[in-house]
C-alpha positions as a Markdown table, in Angstrom:
| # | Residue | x | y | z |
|---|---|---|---|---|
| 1 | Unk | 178.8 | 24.4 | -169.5 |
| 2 | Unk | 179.7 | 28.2 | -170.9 |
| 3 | Unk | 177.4 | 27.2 | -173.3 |
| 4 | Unk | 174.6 | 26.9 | -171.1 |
| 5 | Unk | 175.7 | 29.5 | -168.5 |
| 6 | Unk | 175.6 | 32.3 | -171.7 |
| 7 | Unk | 172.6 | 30.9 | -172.6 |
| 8 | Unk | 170.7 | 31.4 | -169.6 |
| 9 | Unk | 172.0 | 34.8 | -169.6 |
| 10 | Unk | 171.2 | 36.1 | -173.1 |
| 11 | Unk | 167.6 | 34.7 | -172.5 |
| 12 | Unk | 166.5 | 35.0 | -168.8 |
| 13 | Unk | 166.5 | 39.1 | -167.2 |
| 14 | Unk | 165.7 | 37.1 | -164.0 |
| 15 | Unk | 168.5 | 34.7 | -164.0 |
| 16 | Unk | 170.8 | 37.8 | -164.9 |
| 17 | Unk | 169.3 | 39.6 | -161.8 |
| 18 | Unk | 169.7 | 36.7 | -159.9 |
| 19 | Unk | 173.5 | 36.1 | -160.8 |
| 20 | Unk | 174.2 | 40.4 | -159.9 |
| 21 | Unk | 172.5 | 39.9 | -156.7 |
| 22 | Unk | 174.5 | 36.6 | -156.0 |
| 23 | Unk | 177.9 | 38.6 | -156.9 |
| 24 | Unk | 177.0 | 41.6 | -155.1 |
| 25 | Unk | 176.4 | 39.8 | -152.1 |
| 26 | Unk | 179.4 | 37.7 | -152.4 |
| 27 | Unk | 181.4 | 40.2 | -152.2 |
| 28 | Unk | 179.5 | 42.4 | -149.8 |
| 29 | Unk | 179.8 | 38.7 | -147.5 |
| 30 | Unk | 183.5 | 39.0 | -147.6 |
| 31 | Unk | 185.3 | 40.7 | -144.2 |
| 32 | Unk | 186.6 | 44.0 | -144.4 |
| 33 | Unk | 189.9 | 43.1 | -143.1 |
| 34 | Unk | 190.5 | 42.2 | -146.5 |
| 35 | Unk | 191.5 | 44.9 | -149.1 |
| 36 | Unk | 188.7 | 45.4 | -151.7 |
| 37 | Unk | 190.5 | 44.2 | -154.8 |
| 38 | Unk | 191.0 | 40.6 | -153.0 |
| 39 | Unk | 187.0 | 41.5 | -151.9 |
| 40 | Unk | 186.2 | 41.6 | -155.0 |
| 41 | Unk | 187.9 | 38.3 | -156.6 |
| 42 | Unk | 186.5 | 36.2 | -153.6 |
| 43 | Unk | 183.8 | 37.2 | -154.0 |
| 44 | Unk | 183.7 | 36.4 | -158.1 |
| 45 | Unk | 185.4 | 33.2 | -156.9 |
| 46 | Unk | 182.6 | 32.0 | -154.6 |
| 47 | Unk | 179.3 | 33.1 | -157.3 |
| 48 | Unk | 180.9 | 31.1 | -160.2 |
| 49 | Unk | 181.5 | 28.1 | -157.7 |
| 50 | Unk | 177.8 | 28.3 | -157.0 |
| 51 | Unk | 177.1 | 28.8 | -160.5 |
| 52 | Unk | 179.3 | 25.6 | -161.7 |
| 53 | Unk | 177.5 | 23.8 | -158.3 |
| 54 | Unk | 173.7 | 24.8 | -159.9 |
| 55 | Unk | 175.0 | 24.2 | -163.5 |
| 56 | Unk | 176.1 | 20.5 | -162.7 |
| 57 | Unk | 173.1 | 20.1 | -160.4 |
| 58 | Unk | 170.8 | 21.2 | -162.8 |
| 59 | Unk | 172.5 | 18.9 | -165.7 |
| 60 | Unk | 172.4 | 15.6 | -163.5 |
| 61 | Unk | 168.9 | 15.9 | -162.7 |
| 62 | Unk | 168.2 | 16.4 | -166.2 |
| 63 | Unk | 170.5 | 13.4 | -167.8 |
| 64 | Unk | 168.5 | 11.3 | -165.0 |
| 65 | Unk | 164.7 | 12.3 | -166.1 |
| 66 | Unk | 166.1 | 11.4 | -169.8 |
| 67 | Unk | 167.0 | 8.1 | -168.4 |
| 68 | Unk | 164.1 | 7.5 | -165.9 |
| 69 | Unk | 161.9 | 8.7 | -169.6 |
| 70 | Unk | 164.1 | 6.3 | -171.6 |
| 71 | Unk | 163.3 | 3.1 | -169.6 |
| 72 | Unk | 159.5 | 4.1 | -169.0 |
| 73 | Unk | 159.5 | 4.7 | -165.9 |
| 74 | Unk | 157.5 | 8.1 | -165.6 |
| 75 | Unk | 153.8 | 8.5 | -166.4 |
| 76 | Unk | 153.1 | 4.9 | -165.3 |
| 77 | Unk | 151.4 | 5.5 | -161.7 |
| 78 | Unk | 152.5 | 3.0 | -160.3 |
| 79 | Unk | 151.9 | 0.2 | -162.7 |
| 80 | Unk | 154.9 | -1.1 | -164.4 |
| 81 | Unk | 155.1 | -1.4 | -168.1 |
| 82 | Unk | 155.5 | -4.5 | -169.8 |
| 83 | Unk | 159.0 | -4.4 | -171.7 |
């Protein structure tokens, strides 16, 4: 999963843009009760949970369109294929 998470970085400015805005506002999103190093590592905390979340997400969905490719089952429209 680093793997993927550096790839997307060294290849997407939008997807890098995307992760400062989500750790900016992470952190902006904590109270102010709290003292601004602890700020600052809840909010890391809480962007690379949604990271790992969109990460595992996004490799689920792909494993099953591999599978649902796999046993022809895109493409068809409705008619199933002879196996």
């Amino acid at each position: 999963m680093g793997r993927a998470f550096m790839d997307m970085l060294e290849h997407s400015y939008v997807s890098v843009t995307g992760l400062l805005v989500l750790v900016a506002l992470s952190v902006l999103f904590v109270p102010v009760k709290v003292s601004r190093s602890k700020r600052v590592v809840i909010g890391l905390l809480h962007a690379s949970a949604h990271l790992t979340a969109a990460m595992a997400l996004m490799m689920m969905l792909e494993i099953g369109l591999e599978t649902c490719v796999r046993h022809r089952l895109l493409g068809t429209s409705g008619i199933y294929p002879s196996v």
